[in-house]
C-alpha positions as CSV (number, residue, x, y, z in Angstrom):
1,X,-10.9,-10.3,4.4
2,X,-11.6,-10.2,0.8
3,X,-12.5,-6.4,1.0
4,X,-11.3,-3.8,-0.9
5,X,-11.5,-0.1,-2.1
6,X,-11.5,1.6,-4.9
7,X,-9.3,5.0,-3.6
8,X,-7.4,5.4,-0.4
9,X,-4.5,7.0,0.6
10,X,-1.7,5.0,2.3
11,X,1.1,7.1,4.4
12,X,4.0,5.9,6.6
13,X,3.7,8.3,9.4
14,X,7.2,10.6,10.3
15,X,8.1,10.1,6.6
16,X,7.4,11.5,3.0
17,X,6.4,8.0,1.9
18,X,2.7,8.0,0.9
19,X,0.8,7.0,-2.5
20,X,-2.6,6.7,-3.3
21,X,-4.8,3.8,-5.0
22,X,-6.9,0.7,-4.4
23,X,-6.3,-1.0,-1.1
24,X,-7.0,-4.7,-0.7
25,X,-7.8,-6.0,2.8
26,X,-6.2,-9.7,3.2
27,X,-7.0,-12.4,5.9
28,X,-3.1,-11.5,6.9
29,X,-3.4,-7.6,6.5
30,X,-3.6,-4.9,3.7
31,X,-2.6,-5.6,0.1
32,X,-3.5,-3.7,-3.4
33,X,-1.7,-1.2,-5.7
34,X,-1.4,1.3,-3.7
35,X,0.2,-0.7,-0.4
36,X,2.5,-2.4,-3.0
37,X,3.9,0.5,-4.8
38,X,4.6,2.1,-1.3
39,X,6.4,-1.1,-0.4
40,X,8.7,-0.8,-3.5
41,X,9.1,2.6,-3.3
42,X,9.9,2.7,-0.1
43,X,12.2,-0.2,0.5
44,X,15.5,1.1,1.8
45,X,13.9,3.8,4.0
46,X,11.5,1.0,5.6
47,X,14.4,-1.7,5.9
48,X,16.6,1.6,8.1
49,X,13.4,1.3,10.3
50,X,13.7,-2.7,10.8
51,X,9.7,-2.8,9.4
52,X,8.9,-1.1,12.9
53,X,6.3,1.6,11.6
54,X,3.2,3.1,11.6
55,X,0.8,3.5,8.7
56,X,-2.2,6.0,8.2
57,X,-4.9,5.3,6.2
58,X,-7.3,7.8,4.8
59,X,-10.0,5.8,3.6
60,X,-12.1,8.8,2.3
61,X,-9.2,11.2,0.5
62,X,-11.8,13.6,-0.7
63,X,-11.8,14.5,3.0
64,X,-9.0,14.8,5.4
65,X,-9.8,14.7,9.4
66,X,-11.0,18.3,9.9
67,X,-12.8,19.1,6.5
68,X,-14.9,15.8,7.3
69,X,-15.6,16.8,11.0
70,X,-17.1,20.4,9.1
71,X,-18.9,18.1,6.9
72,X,-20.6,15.8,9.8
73,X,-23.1,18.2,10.4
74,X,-24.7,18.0,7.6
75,X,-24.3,14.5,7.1
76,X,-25.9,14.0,10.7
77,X,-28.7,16.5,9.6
78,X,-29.3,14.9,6.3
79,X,-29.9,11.4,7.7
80,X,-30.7,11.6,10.9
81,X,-33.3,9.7,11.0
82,X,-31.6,6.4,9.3
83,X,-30.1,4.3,11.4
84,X,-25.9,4.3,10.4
85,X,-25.8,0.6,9.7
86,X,-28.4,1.2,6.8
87,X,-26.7,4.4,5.5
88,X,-23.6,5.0,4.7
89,X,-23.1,7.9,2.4
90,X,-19.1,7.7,1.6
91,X,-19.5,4.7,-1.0
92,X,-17.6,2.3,1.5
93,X,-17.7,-1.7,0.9
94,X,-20.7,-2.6,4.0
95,X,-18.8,-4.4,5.4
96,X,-16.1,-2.1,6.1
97,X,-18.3,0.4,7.3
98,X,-19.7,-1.9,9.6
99,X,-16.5,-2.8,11.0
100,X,-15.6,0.8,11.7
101,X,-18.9,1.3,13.7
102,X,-18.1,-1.8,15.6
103,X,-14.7,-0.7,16.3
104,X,-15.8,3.0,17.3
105,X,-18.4,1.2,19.6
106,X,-21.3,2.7,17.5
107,X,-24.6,0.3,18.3
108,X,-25.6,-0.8,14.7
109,X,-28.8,0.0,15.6
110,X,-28.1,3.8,16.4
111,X,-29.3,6.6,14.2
112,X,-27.3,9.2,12.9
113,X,-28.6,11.6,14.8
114,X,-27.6,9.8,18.2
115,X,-23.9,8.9,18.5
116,X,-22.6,11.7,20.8
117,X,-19.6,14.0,19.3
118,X,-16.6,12.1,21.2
119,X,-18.1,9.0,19.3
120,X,-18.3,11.0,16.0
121,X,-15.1,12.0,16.3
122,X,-13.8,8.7,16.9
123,X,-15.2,7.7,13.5
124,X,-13.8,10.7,11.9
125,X,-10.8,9.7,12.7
126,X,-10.8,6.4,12.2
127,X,-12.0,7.2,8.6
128,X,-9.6,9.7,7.5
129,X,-6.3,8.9,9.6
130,X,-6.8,5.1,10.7
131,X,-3.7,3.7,12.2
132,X,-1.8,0.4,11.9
133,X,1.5,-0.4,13.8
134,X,4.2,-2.6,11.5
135,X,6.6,-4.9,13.3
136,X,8.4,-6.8,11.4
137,X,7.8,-8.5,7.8
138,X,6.9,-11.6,6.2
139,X,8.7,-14.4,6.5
140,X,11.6,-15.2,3.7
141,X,10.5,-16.2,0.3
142,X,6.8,-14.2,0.5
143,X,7.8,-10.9,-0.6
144,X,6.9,-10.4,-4.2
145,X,10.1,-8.6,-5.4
146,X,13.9,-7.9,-4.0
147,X,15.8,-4.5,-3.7
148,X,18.9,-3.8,-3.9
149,X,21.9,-5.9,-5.8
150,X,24.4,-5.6,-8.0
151,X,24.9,-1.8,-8.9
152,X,23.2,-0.9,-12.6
153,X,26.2,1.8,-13.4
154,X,28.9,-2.0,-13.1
155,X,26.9,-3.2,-15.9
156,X,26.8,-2.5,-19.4
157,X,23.1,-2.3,-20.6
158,X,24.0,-3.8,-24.1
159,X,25.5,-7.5,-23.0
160,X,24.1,-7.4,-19.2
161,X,28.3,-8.0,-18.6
162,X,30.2,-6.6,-15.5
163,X,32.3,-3.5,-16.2
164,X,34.6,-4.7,-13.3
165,X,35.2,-8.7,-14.2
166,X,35.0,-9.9,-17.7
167,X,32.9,-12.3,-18.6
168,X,31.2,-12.2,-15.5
169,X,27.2,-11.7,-16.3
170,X,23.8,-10.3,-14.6
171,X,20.0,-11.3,-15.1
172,X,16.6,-10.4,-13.5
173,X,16.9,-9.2,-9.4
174,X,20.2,-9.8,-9.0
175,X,20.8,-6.2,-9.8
176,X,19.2,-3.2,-8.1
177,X,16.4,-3.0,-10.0
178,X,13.0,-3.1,-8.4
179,X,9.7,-2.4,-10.5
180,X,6.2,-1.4,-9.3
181,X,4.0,-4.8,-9.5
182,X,2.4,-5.7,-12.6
183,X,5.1,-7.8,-14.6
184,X,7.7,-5.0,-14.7
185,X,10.1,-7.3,-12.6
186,X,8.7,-10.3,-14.9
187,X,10.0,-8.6,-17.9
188,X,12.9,-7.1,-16.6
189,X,14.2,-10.6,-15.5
190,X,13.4,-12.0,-19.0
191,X,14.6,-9.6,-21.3
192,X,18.3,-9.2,-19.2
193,X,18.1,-13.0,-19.0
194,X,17.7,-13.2,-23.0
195,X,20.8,-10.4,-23.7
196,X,22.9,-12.0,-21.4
197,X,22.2,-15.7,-23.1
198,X,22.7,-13.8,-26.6
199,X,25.9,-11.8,-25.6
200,X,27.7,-15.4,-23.7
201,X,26.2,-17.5,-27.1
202,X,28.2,-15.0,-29.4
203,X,31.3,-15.1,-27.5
204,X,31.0,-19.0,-27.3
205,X,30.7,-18.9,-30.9
């Protein structure tokens, strides 16, 4: 909890969904940039799935699984005599990389010249194609924006009025707009908010 990195790349496996940036690891489960945009991005295709998917992490994307396994040898050469708790040589928060030695069953107080290749190869994986199963999604009200809505082409851009009943008018994510994080929605919401207030104030008027 609390740990994040700089660069990873975040797929959702059997799809064409994948973007890469800072990932944020929460005490509920992963967060950041790059788990967000994928989120918006993605919403329709992931609602079709019911939220039951599986996600595949690449937490070193200068690698992928078999250019790192060509790599281990040298690594293993390079340090072998430093235990792997004490060295870890992809830049990875500690604590991370201690928590993918634990979960890979590698003794903290192993060298990297020890683990035998079915463990290696367990890391390996684990560090370029780590996998996380989905069910479901957060509860209603958590989510940080909505998709879907109200159909953009109904609306005329100019007065935020429907096309289809007069004097019927739209504001913030009651139409389909959905924007990566970062105050997009924020200032979507306030600036359709503010033409529809002007547009309904001059007809008042």
């Amino acid at each position: 909890m609390g740990v994040s990195v700089e660069k990873a790349i975040v797929k959702i496996q059997s799809t064409k969904l994948a973007e890469t940036g800072p990932v944020l690891i929460t005490h509920w489960g992963l967060s950041g940039p790059a788990v967000l945009k994928l989120s918006a991005w993605g919403a329709r295709e992931l609602a079709s799935l019911y939220y039951n998917f599986t996600v595949l992490i690449n937490w070193l994307p200068s690698f992928n699984e078999n250019s790192l396994r060509d790599a281990w040898p040298s690594l293993r050469n390079q340090f072998a005599t430093q235990k792997m708790s004490n060295k870890n040589p992809f830049g990875l928060p500690n604590r991370l990389w201690l928590y993918f030695l634990e979960i890979n069953a590698i003794d903290h107080n192993l060298h990297w010249a020890d683990p035998p290749a079915m463990l290696q190869n367990k890391l390996v994986k684990t560090l370029t194609a780590h996998t996380f199963q989905v069910k479901g999604k957060t509860t209603f009200k958590e989510e940080f924006v909505t998709c879907g809505g109200i159909k953009l082409n109904e609306i005329d851009a100019n007065t935020m009025q429907s096309k289809i009943i007069p004097h019927l008018f739209f504001a913030g994510e009651v139409m389909d707009v959905d924007g990566i994080t970062g105050g997009f929605n924020f200032q979507h919401a306030w600036t359709s908010g503010w033409i529809a207030g002007k547009t309904i104030t001059t007809i008042s008027s």
